[in-house]
C-alpha positions in Angstrom: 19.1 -8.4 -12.6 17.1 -7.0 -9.4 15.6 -9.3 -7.4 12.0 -8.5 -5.5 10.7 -10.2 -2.4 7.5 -12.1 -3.2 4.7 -10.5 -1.8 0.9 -12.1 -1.1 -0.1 -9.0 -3.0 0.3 -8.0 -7.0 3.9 -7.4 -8.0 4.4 -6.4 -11.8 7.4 -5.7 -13.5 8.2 -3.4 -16.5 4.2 -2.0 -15.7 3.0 0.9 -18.0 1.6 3.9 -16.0 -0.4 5.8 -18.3 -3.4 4.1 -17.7 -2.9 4.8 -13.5 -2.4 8.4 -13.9 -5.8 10.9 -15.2 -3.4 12.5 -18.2 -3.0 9.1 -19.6 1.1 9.4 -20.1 3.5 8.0 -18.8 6.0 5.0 -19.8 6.8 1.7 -16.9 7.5 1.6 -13.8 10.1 -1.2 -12.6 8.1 -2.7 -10.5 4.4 -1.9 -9.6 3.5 -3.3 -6.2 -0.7 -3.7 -5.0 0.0 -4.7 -1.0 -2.7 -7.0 0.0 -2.7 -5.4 3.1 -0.7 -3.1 5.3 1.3 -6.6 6.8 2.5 -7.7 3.1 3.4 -3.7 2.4 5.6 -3.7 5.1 6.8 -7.3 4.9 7.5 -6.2 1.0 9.6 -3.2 1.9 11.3 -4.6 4.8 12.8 -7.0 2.4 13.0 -5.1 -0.6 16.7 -4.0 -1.5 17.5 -1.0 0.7 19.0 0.7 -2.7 15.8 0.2 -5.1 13.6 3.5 -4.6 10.0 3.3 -3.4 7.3 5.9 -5.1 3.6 5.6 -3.6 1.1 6.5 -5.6 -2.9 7.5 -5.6 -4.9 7.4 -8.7 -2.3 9.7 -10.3 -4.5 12.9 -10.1 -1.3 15.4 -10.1 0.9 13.6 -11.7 2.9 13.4 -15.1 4.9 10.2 -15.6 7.7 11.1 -17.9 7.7 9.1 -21.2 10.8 7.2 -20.6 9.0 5.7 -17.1 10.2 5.4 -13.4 13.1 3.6 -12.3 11.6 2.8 -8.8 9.4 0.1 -7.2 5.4 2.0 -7.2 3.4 1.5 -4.6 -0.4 1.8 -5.0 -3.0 0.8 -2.2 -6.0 -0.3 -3.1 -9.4 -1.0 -1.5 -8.5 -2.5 1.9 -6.4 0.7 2.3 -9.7 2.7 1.6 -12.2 2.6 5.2 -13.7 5.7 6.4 -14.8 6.0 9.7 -16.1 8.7 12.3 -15.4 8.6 15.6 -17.0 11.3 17.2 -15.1 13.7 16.0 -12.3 12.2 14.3 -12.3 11.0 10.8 -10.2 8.2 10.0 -9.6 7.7 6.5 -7.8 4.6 4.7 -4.6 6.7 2.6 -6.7 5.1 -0.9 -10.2 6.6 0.2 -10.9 9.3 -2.6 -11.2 12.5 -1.0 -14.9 13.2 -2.1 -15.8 10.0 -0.5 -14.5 11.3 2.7 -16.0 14.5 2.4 -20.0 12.8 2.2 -19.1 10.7 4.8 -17.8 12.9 7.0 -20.5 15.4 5.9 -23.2 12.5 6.7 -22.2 12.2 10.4 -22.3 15.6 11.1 -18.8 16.4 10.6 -17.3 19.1 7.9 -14.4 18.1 5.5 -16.5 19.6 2.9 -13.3 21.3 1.4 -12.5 17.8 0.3 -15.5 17.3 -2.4 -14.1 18.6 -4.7 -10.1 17.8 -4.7 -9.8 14.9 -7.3 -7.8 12.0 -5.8 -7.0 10.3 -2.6 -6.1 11.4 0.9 -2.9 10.0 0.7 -1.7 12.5 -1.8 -3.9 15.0 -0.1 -2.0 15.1 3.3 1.4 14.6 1.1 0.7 17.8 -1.1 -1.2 19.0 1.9 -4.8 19.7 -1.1 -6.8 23.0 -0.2 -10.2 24.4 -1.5 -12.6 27.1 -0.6 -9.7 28.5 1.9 -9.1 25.1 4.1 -6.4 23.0 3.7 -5.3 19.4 5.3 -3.1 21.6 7.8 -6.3 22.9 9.5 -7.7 19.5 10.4 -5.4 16.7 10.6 -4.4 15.2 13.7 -1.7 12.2 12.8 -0.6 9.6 9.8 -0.1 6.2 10.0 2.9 5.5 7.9 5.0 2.8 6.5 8.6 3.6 6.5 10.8 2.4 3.6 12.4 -0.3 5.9 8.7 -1.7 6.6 8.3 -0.7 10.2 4.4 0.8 11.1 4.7 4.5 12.8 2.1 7.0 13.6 3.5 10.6 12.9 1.8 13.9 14.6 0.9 16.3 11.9 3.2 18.4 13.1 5.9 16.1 11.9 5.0 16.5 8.5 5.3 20.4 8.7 2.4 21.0 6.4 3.0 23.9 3.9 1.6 25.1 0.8 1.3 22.0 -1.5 4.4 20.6 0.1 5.2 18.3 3.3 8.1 16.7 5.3 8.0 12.7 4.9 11.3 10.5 4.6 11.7 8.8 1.2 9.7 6.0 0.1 7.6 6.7 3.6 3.8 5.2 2.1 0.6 6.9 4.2 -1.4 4.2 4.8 -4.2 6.0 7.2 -4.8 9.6 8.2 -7.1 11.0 11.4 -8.9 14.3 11.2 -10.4 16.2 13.9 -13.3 17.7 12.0 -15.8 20.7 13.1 -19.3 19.7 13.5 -22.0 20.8 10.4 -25.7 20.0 10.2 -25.6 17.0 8.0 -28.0 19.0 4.9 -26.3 22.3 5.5 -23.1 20.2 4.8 -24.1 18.6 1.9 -25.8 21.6 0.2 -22.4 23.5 0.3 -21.0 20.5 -0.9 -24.1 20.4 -4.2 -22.9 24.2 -4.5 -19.1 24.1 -4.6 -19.7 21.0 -7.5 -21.6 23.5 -9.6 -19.1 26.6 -9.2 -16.3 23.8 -9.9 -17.9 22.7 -13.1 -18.9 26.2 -14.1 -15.6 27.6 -14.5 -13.1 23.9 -14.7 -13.1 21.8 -17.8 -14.2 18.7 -16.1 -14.9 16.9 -19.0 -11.6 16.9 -20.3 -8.7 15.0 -19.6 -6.5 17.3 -17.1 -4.4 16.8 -13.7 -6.5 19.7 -12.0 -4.4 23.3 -11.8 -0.8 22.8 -13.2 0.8 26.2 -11.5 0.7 27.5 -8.1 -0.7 30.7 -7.8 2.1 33.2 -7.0 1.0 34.6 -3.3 2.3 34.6 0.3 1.1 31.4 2.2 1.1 31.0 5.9 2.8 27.8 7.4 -0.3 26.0 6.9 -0.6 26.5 3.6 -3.5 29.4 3.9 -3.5 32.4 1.1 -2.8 35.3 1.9 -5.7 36.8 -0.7 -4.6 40.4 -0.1 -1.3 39.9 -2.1 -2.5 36.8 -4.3 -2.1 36.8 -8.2 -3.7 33.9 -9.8 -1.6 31.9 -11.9 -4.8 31.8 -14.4 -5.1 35.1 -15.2 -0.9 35.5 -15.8 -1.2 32.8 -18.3 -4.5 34.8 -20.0 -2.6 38.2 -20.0 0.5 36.4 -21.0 -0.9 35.0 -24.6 -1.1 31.4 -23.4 -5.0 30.5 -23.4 -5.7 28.0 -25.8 -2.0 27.5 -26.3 -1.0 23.9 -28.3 1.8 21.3 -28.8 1.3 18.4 -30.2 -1.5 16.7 -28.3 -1.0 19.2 -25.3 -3.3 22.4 -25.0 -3.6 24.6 -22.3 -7.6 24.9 -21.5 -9.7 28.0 -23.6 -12.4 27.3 -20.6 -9.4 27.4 -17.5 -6.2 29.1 -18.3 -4.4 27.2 -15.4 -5.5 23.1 -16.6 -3.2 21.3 -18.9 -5.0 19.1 -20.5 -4.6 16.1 -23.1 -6.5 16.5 -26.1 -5.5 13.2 -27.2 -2.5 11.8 -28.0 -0.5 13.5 -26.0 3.0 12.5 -24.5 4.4 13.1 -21.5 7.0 15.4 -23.2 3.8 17.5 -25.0 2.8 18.2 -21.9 5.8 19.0 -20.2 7.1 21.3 -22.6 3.9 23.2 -23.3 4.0 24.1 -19.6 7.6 25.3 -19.6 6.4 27.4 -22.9 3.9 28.5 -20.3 6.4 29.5 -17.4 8.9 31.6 -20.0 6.3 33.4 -21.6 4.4 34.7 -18.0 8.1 35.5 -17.0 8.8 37.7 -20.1 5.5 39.0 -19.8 5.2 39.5 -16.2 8.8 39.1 -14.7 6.7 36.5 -12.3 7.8 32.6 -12.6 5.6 30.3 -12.2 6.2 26.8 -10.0 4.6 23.7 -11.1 2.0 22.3 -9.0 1.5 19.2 -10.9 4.2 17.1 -9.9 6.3 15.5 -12.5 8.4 12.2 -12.5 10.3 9.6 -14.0 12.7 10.1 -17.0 12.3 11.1 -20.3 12.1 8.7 -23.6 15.2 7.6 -24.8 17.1 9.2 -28.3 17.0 7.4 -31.4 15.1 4.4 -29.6 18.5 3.9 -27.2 
Protein backbone atom coordinates (compact mmCIF):
# COMPACT_ATOMS: atom_id res chain seq x y z
CA UNK A 1 0.00 0.00 0.00
CA UNK A 2 1.72 3.57 -0.93
CA UNK A 3 2.33 5.64 1.59
CA UNK A 4 2.09 9.77 1.02
CA UNK A 5 3.82 12.40 3.09
CA UNK A 6 1.15 14.54 4.96
CA UNK A 7 0.97 17.75 3.52
CA UNK A 8 -0.65 21.24 5.21
CA UNK A 9 -2.42 21.28 1.85
CA UNK A 10 -5.39 18.89 0.40
CA UNK A 11 -4.21 15.37 -0.37
CA UNK A 12 -7.08 12.96 -1.81
CA UNK A 13 -6.81 9.59 -2.79
CA UNK A 14 -8.65 7.48 -5.48
CA UNK A 15 -9.92 11.39 -6.74
CA UNK A 16 -12.25 11.35 -9.90
CA UNK A 17 -10.97 13.82 -12.59
CA UNK A 18 -13.77 14.49 -14.78
CA UNK A 19 -15.08 17.20 -12.96
CA UNK A 20 -11.21 19.02 -13.14
CA UNK A 21 -10.91 18.64 -16.78
CA UNK A 22 -13.55 21.06 -19.43
CA UNK A 23 -14.58 17.56 -21.41
CA UNK A 24 -15.93 16.14 -18.23
CA UNK A 25 -14.07 12.52 -18.57
CA UNK A 26 -11.84 11.10 -16.98
CA UNK A 27 -11.64 8.23 -14.18
CA UNK A 28 -9.18 8.81 -10.54
CA UNK A 29 -6.25 9.85 -10.04
CA UNK A 30 -4.11 8.10 -7.08
CA UNK A 31 -3.55 10.84 -5.35
CA UNK A 32 -4.74 14.50 -5.98
CA UNK A 33 -2.50 16.96 -4.17
CA UNK A 34 -3.79 21.10 -3.59
CA UNK A 35 -0.27 22.60 -2.12
CA UNK A 36 -1.08 25.19 0.35
CA UNK A 37 1.65 26.96 -0.86
CA UNK A 38 4.82 26.62 -2.87
CA UNK A 39 6.82 25.48 0.78
CA UNK A 40 4.22 22.40 1.34
CA UNK A 41 4.57 21.58 -2.66
CA UNK A 42 7.98 21.13 -2.34
CA UNK A 43 8.04 19.80 1.21
CA UNK A 44 5.33 17.24 -0.36
CA UNK A 45 7.58 16.12 -3.23
CA UNK A 46 10.74 16.19 -1.53
CA UNK A 47 9.27 13.48 0.55
CA UNK A 48 7.10 11.84 -1.73
CA UNK A 49 8.43 8.29 -2.97
CA UNK A 50 11.06 9.00 -5.58
CA UNK A 51 9.16 6.05 -7.75
CA UNK A 52 5.42 7.41 -7.56
CA UNK A 53 4.99 9.79 -10.77
CA UNK A 54 4.02 13.45 -10.35
CA UNK A 55 1.44 14.98 -13.19
CA UNK A 56 0.60 18.89 -12.66
CA UNK A 57 -2.26 20.02 -13.77
CA UNK A 58 -4.35 23.43 -14.81
CA UNK A 59 -7.97 23.51 -15.10
CA UNK A 60 -7.69 20.62 -17.60
CA UNK A 61 -8.33 22.77 -20.70
CA UNK A 62 -6.41 20.26 -23.25
CA UNK A 63 -6.70 17.42 -21.62
CA UNK A 64 -8.57 13.93 -21.87
CA UNK A 65 -8.18 11.72 -18.80
CA UNK A 66 -8.55 8.22 -19.99
CA UNK A 67 -11.51 6.34 -18.43
CA UNK A 68 -9.52 3.85 -16.47
CA UNK A 69 -7.72 7.18 -14.52
CA UNK A 70 -4.01 8.13 -13.81
CA UNK A 71 -1.75 6.13 -11.84
CA UNK A 72 0.33 9.17 -10.63
CA UNK A 73 0.16 11.70 -7.76
CA UNK A 74 -1.84 15.22 -9.55
CA UNK A 75 -0.75 18.25 -8.69
CA UNK A 76 -3.09 21.27 -9.04
CA UNK A 77 -2.19 24.86 -7.75
CA UNK A 78 -4.78 26.86 -6.71
CA UNK A 79 -5.32 30.52 -5.76
CA UNK A 80 -2.12 31.44 -3.84
CA UNK A 81 -0.32 30.17 -7.02
CA UNK A 82 -2.49 32.72 -9.09
CA UNK A 83 -0.86 36.70 -8.50
CA UNK A 84 -0.32 38.84 -11.37
CA UNK A 85 1.90 41.49 -11.29
CA UNK A 86 3.59 44.22 -13.59
CA UNK A 87 6.80 45.38 -13.06
CA UNK A 88 7.55 47.79 -15.51
CA UNK A 89 7.78 45.75 -18.10
CA UNK A 90 7.68 42.33 -16.82
CA UNK A 91 4.68 40.38 -16.09
CA UNK A 92 4.89 37.96 -13.47
CA UNK A 93 2.20 35.55 -13.37
CA UNK A 94 1.34 32.83 -10.61
CA UNK A 95 1.49 29.22 -12.98
CA UNK A 96 -2.73 28.98 -11.83
CA UNK A 97 -3.50 32.67 -13.12
CA UNK A 98 -5.93 31.97 -16.19
CA UNK A 99 -4.45 33.22 -19.14
CA UNK A 100 -7.23 35.87 -19.97
CA UNK A 101 -6.70 37.23 -16.59
CA UNK A 102 -3.27 37.89 -17.42
CA UNK A 103 -3.97 39.30 -20.66
CA UNK A 104 -6.44 42.40 -19.01
CA UNK A 105 -3.98 42.89 -16.52
CA UNK A 106 -1.24 43.16 -18.49
CA UNK A 107 -3.38 44.99 -21.12
CA UNK A 108 -4.44 47.46 -18.11
CA UNK A 109 -0.85 48.61 -17.26
CA UNK A 110 0.05 49.30 -20.58
CA UNK A 111 1.61 46.10 -21.47
CA UNK A 112 0.43 43.67 -24.54
CA UNK A 113 -0.19 39.85 -23.79
CA UNK A 114 -3.25 40.35 -25.61
CA UNK A 115 -2.60 37.02 -27.56
CA UNK A 116 -3.47 35.40 -24.17
CA UNK A 117 -7.39 36.46 -24.09
CA UNK A 118 -8.46 34.20 -25.65
CA UNK A 119 -6.33 30.73 -24.84
CA UNK A 120 -8.66 28.93 -22.32
CA UNK A 121 -6.67 27.83 -19.29
CA UNK A 122 -3.76 28.71 -17.16
CA UNK A 123 -0.22 29.91 -17.77
CA UNK A 124 1.20 27.04 -16.44
CA UNK A 125 0.03 24.83 -19.28
CA UNK A 126 0.52 27.81 -21.55
CA UNK A 127 4.39 28.02 -21.21
CA UNK A 128 4.33 23.92 -20.98
CA UNK A 129 2.47 23.63 -24.44
CA UNK A 130 4.04 26.83 -25.23
CA UNK A 131 -0.29 28.36 -26.35
CA UNK A 132 -0.26 30.77 -29.45
CA UNK A 133 -3.07 33.01 -30.95
CA UNK A 134 -3.28 35.73 -33.49
CA UNK A 135 0.56 34.74 -34.65
CA UNK A 136 2.34 35.20 -30.99
CA UNK A 137 3.22 32.45 -28.92
CA UNK A 138 4.76 32.15 -25.21
CA UNK A 139 8.27 31.79 -27.09
CA UNK A 140 8.11 35.56 -28.12
CA UNK A 141 7.71 36.88 -24.58
CA UNK A 142 8.85 34.88 -21.78
CA UNK A 143 11.84 35.56 -19.98
CA UNK A 144 12.21 32.62 -17.13
CA UNK A 145 9.99 29.93 -14.94
CA UNK A 146 10.12 29.29 -11.53
CA UNK A 147 9.85 25.67 -11.08
CA UNK A 148 9.55 22.87 -8.56
CA UNK A 149 11.53 19.91 -9.39
CA UNK A 150 10.19 16.48 -8.62
CA UNK A 151 12.71 16.17 -5.66
CA UNK A 152 11.15 19.51 -4.16
CA UNK A 153 14.04 21.82 -4.64
CA UNK A 154 12.87 25.69 -6.04
CA UNK A 155 14.82 26.71 -9.42
CA UNK A 156 14.34 29.46 -11.80
CA UNK A 157 14.90 28.20 -15.48
CA UNK A 158 15.80 30.72 -18.53
CA UNK A 159 13.31 30.26 -21.28
CA UNK A 160 15.78 29.06 -23.20
CA UNK A 161 15.91 25.99 -21.07
CA UNK A 162 12.61 24.98 -21.97
CA UNK A 163 13.39 25.10 -25.75
CA UNK A 164 9.99 26.31 -26.61
CA UNK A 165 8.53 24.69 -29.88
CA UNK A 166 5.26 24.38 -31.45
CA UNK A 167 2.89 23.13 -28.67
CA UNK A 168 5.80 21.30 -27.07
CA UNK A 169 8.65 22.20 -24.36
CA UNK A 170 11.71 20.71 -22.51
CA UNK A 171 10.87 20.29 -18.62
CA UNK A 172 12.15 17.16 -16.53
CA UNK A 173 9.40 14.88 -15.27
CA UNK A 174 7.08 15.83 -12.62
CA UNK A 175 8.90 19.43 -12.87
CA UNK A 176 5.49 21.80 -11.51
CA UNK A 177 5.68 25.73 -12.91
CA UNK A 178 4.79 27.52 -10.17
CA UNK A 179 5.55 31.27 -11.63
CA UNK A 180 6.41 32.52 -15.09
CA UNK A 181 8.00 36.28 -16.02
CA UNK A 182 7.21 37.92 -19.36
CA UNK A 183 8.86 40.87 -20.85
CA UNK A 184 5.87 42.39 -22.56
CA UNK A 185 5.77 45.25 -25.39
CA UNK A 186 4.07 48.35 -24.39
CA UNK A 187 0.18 49.07 -25.81
CA UNK A 188 -2.11 52.02 -25.09
CA UNK A 189 -4.20 50.53 -22.33
CA UNK A 190 -7.84 51.04 -24.79
CA UNK A 191 -6.08 50.20 -27.97
CA UNK A 192 -5.11 46.95 -25.99
CA UNK A 193 -8.29 46.12 -24.72
CA UNK A 194 -10.32 46.91 -27.98
CA UNK A 195 -8.21 44.19 -29.81
CA UNK A 196 -8.76 42.13 -27.02
CA UNK A 197 -13.21 43.03 -27.29
CA UNK A 198 -12.43 42.05 -31.14
CA UNK A 199 -10.48 38.84 -31.11
CA UNK A 200 -13.55 37.57 -28.37
CA UNK A 201 -16.02 38.28 -31.05
CA UNK A 202 -14.05 36.58 -34.16
CA UNK A 203 -13.34 33.62 -31.44
CA UNK A 204 -17.07 33.24 -30.82
CA UNK A 205 -18.02 33.77 -34.35
CA UNK A 206 -16.48 30.82 -35.78
CA UNK A 207 -15.67 28.42 -32.19
CA UNK A 208 -18.46 26.58 -30.49
CA UNK A 209 -17.97 28.16 -27.25
CA UNK A 210 -20.97 27.09 -25.77
CA UNK A 211 -20.26 23.64 -26.02
CA UNK A 212 -18.32 21.40 -24.01
CA UNK A 213 -14.87 21.10 -25.94
CA UNK A 214 -10.88 21.10 -25.03
CA UNK A 215 -10.28 23.96 -27.65
CA UNK A 216 -8.64 22.56 -31.24
CA UNK A 217 -7.92 18.77 -30.91
CA UNK A 218 -5.26 18.55 -34.13
CA UNK A 219 -2.37 20.50 -34.96
CA UNK A 220 -2.54 22.15 -38.08
CA UNK A 221 -0.02 20.38 -40.42
CA UNK A 222 2.57 23.31 -41.41
CA UNK A 223 6.27 24.17 -40.96
CA UNK A 224 6.89 26.04 -37.52
CA UNK A 225 9.95 27.93 -36.61
CA UNK A 226 11.76 27.04 -33.31
CA UNK A 227 9.47 29.27 -31.57
CA UNK A 228 6.62 27.81 -32.43
CA UNK A 229 5.56 30.64 -35.33
CA UNK A 230 3.61 29.38 -38.61
CA UNK A 231 4.99 29.42 -41.43
CA UNK A 232 1.41 30.55 -43.20
CA UNK A 233 2.88 30.25 -46.68
CA UNK A 234 2.90 26.31 -46.47
CA UNK A 235 0.08 25.95 -43.69
CA UNK A 236 -2.96 23.51 -44.24
CA UNK A 237 -5.42 23.82 -41.51
CA UNK A 238 -6.26 20.79 -39.81
CA UNK A 239 -10.13 22.11 -40.05
CA UNK A 240 -10.57 22.21 -43.42
CA UNK A 241 -8.83 18.37 -43.88
CA UNK A 242 -11.34 17.06 -41.48
CA UNK A 243 -14.33 19.05 -43.68
CA UNK A 244 -12.94 17.70 -47.10
CA UNK A 245 -12.31 14.49 -45.43
CA UNK A 246 -16.18 13.69 -44.54
CA UNK A 247 -15.70 14.23 -40.81
CA UNK A 248 -17.90 17.45 -39.86
CA UNK A 249 -20.52 16.53 -37.68
CA UNK A 250 -19.05 13.07 -37.26
CA UNK A 251 -20.52 10.91 -33.94
CA UNK A 252 -19.71 8.15 -31.52
CA UNK A 253 -21.50 7.56 -28.82
CA UNK A 254 -21.57 10.82 -26.81
CA UNK A 255 -18.51 12.26 -28.97
CA UNK A 256 -19.20 14.56 -32.08
CA UNK A 257 -16.84 16.34 -33.89
CA UNK A 258 -18.32 20.23 -34.09
CA UNK A 259 -20.85 21.13 -37.41
CA UNK A 260 -19.92 24.90 -36.38
CA UNK A 261 -15.65 24.04 -35.99
CA UNK A 262 -14.38 21.01 -37.84
CA UNK A 263 -11.25 20.97 -35.57
CA UNK A 264 -13.24 20.89 -31.65
CA UNK A 265 -14.13 17.62 -30.22
CA UNK A 266 -16.71 18.14 -28.23
CA UNK A 267 -18.95 16.13 -25.53
CA UNK A 268 -22.45 16.19 -26.33
CA UNK A 269 -23.14 14.53 -23.21
CA UNK A 270 -22.42 11.45 -21.94
CA UNK A 271 -19.43 11.03 -23.43
CA UNK A 272 -16.48 8.78 -22.24
CA UNK A 273 -13.03 9.21 -22.46
CA UNK A 274 -12.84 6.34 -24.95
CA UNK A 275 -15.86 8.13 -27.25
CA UNK A 276 -13.80 10.75 -27.54
CA UNK A 277 -10.63 9.16 -28.13
CA UNK A 278 -11.70 6.98 -30.72
CA UNK A 279 -13.80 9.45 -32.67
CA UNK A 280 -10.51 11.38 -33.07
CA UNK A 281 -8.49 8.38 -34.34
CA UNK A 282 -11.65 7.82 -36.75
CA UNK A 283 -10.72 11.37 -37.55
CA UNK A 284 -6.83 10.97 -38.15
CA UNK A 285 -7.47 7.60 -40.56
CA UNK A 286 -9.96 9.04 -42.62
CA UNK A 287 -7.83 12.63 -43.35
CA UNK A 288 -4.99 10.12 -44.05
CA UNK A 289 -6.93 8.11 -46.67
CA UNK A 290 -8.30 11.08 -47.86
CA UNK A 291 -5.42 13.35 -47.89
CA UNK A 292 -2.26 11.09 -47.30
CA UNK A 293 -1.69 13.91 -44.49
CA UNK A 294 -1.76 12.56 -40.60
CA UNK A 295 -2.84 14.43 -38.34
CA UNK A 296 -1.05 14.89 -34.56
CA UNK A 297 -3.18 15.37 -31.56
CA UNK A 298 -2.98 18.57 -29.89
CA UNK A 299 -5.13 17.72 -27.13
CA UNK A 300 -3.05 15.91 -24.85
CA UNK A 301 -4.31 12.54 -23.64
CA UNK A 302 -3.53 10.57 -20.35
CA UNK A 303 -3.96 8.01 -18.02
CA UNK A 304 -5.23 4.41 -18.86
CA UNK A 305 -8.09 3.09 -20.34
CA UNK A 306 -11.13 1.30 -18.34
CA UNK A 307 -10.63 -2.04 -17.49
CA UNK A 308 -12.33 -5.37 -19.46
CA UNK A 309 -15.19 -7.04 -18.12
CA UNK A 310 -14.97 -4.74 -14.89
CA UNK A 311 -11.21 -6.34 -14.10
Amino acid sequence: MTTYPTPRGTLTLHRPLSDLTWLRVGGPADALFLPADEADLCAFLAALDPALPVFPMGVGSNLIVRDGGLRAVVVRLGKGFADVAVEGDRVIAGAAALDARVAQTAAAAGRDLTFLRTIPGTIGGAVRMNAGCYGAYVADVLESVRVVTRAGAVETLPAAALDLRYRQSDLPEGTVIVQATFRAPAGDPAALAARMADQIARRDASQPVRDRSAGSTFRNPAGFSSTGRADDTHELKAWKLIQDAGMQGAQLGGARMSDKHANFLINTGGATAADLESLGESVREKVLQTSGISLQWEIMRVGEPAPCNGR
